[in-house]
C-alpha positions as CSV (number, residue, x, y, z in Angstrom):
1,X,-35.3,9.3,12.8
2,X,-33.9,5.8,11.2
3,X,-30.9,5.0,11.8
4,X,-28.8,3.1,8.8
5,X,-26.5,1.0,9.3
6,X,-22.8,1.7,7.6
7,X,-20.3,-1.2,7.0
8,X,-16.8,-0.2,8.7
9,X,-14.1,-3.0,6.4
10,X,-11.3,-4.3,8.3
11,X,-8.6,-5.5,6.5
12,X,-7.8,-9.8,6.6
13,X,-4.6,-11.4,6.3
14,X,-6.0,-14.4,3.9
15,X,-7.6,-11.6,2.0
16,X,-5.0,-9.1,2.1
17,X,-2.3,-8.4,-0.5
18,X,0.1,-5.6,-0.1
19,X,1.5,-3.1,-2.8
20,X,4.0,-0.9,-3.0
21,X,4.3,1.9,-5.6
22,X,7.2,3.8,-7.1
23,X,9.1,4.2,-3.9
24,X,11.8,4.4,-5.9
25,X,15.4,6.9,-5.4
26,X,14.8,10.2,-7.4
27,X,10.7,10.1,-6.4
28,X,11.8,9.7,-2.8
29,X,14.3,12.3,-3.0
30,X,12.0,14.7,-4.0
31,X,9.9,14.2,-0.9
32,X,10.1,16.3,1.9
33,X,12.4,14.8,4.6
34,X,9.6,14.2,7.5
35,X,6.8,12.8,5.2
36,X,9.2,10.7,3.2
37,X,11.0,9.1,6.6
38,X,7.2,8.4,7.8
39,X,6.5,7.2,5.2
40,X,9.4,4.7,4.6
41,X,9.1,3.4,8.2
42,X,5.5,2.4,7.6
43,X,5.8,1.1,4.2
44,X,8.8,-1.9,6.0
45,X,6.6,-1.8,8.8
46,X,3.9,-3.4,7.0
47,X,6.3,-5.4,4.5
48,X,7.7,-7.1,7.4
49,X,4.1,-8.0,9.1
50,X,3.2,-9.5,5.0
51,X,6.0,-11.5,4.9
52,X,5.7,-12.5,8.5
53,X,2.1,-13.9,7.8
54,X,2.6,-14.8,4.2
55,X,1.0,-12.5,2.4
56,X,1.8,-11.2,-1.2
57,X,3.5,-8.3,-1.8
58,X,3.4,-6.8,-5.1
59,X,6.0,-4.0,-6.2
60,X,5.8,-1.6,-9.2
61,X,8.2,1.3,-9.7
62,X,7.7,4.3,-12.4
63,X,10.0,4.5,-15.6
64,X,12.6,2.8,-14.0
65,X,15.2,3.7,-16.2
66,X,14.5,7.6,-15.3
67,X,13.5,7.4,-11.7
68,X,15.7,4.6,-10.3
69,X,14.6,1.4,-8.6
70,X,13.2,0.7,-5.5
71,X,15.6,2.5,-3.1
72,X,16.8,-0.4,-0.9
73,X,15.2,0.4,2.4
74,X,12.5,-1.4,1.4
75,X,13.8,-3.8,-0.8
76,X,15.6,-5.0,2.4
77,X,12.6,-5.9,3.8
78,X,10.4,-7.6,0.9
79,X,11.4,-11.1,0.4
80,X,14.4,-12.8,-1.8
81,X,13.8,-12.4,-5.6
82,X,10.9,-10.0,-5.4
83,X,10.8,-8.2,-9.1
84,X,9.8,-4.6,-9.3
85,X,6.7,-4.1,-12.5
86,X,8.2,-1.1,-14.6
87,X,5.1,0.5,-15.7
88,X,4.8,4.0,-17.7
89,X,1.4,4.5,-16.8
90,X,0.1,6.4,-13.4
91,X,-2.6,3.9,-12.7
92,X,-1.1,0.2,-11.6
93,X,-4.2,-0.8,-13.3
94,X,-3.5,0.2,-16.7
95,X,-0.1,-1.0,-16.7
96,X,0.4,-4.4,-19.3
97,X,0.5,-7.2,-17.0
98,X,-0.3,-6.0,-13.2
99,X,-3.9,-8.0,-13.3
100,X,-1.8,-11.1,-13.4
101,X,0.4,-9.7,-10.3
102,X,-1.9,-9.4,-8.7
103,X,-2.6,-13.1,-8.5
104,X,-5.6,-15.8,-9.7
105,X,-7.0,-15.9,-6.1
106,X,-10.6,-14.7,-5.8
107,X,-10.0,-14.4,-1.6
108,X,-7.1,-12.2,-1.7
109,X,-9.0,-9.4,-3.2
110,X,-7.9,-6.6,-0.4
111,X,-5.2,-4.5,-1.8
112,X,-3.3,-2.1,0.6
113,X,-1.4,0.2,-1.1
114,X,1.3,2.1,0.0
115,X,3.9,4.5,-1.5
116,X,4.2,7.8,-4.0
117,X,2.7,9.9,-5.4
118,X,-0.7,10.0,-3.2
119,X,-2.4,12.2,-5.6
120,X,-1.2,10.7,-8.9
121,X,-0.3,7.1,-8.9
122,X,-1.8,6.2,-5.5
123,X,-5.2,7.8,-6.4
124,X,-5.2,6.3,-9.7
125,X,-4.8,2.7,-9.1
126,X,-7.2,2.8,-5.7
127,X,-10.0,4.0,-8.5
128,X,-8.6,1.4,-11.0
129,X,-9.0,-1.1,-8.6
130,X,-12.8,-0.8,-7.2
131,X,-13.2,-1.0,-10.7
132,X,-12.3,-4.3,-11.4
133,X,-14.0,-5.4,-8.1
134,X,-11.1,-5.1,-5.3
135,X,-11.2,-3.5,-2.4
136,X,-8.6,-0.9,-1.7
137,X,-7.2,0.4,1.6
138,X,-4.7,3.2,1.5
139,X,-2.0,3.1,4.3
140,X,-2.1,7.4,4.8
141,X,0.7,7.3,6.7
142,X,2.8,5.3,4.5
143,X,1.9,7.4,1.0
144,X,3.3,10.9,0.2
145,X,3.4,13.7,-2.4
146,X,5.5,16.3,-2.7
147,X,3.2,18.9,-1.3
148,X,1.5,17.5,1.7
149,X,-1.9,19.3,0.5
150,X,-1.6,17.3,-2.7
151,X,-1.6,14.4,-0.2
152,X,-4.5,15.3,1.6
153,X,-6.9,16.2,-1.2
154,X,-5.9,12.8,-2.4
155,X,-6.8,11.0,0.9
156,X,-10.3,13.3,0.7
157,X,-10.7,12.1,-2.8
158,X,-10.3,8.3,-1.8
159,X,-12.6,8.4,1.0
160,X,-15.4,10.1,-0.4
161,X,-14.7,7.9,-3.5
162,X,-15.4,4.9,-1.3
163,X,-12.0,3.6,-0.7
164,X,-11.2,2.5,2.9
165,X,-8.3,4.9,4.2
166,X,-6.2,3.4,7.3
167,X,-2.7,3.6,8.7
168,X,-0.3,1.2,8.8
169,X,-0.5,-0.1,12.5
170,X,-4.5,-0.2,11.9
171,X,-3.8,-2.1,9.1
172,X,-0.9,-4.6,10.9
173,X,-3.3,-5.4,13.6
174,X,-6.2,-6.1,11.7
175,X,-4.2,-8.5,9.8
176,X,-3.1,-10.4,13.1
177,X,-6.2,-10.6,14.5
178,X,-6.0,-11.0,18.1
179,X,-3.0,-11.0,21.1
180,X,-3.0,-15.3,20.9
181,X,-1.7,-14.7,17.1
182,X,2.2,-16.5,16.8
183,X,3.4,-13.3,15.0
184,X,1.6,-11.0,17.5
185,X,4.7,-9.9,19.7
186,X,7.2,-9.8,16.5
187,X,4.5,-7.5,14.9
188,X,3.4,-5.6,17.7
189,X,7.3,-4.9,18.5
190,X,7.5,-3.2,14.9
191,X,5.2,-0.4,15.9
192,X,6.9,0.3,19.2
């Protein structure tokens, strides 16, 4: 019997960029209470720890002028004059523009992606992106859909399509590294 070896990713802060999808006020409100509260916890959770260590977040939001902004739990949390990319399509990826939010540098090629809906938007733009060479991680407890199967098929999709699905405090920790980090006790006090 041989035994192959199988690569487990971790995520890396100088690789790492985080994005946030639609988590805006009528696609929130349509979430059900639990999920959606989860959800926004982990999403600020893990905006704090990026800005903390200076990593880039990257916000889109959904027809904008239907669905609302960014409701401003989060925005609370992402730093001063972070713009939201209105987009009409599902996939971040086939919205005019996002390649170029997402940045020119080749080391920051790890996108964690947070936010709604897990089995439309979330789904599409984690395929969109192996595509052009990145490597996704999904936060699964910081997406939702509005029917927590829809969710679930969408994280069984990802993984079997080869996207790397984590949590947010997985995903926090693997950015700081180790306990002798400077942001370690601010970050680690965030998932207390």
């Amino acid at each position: 019997m041989s035994l192959h070896k199988v690569e487990l990713p971790l995520t890396h802060a100088i690789s790492s960029q985080l994005l946030i999808v639609n988590v805006q006020e009528k696609l929130v409100k349509a979430m059900p209470k639990t999920q959606r509260d989860i959800m926004v916890a982990n999403i600020n959770r893990l905006a704090q720890t990026a800005r903390s260590l200076e990593i880039p977040i990257i916000l889109s939001e959904h027809y904008g002028k239907g669905l609302g902004e960014t409701i401003p739990e989060i925005m609370q949390h992402l730093p001063p004059g972070t713009e939201a990319k209105d987009k009409l399509t599902f996939s971040c990826c086939t919205a005019p523009g996002f390649e170029e939010d997402l940045g020119q540098d080749e080391k920051r090629k790890q996108i964690v992606i947070v936010g709604l809906e897990a089995h439309i938007c979330i789904l599409q733009t984690a395929s969109g992106l192996q595509q052009w060479g990145y490597q996704p991680f999904v936060a699964e407890d910081a997406i939702c859909s509005r029917r927590e199967a829809h969710r679930l098929n969408a994280i069984q999709r990802m993984r079997r399509g080869g996207v790397t699905v984590s949590n947010s405090e997985s995903v926090a920790f693997e950015w700081v590294g180790n306990a002798s980090h400077p942001h370690f006790s601010q970050i680690s006090q965030l998932f207390r």
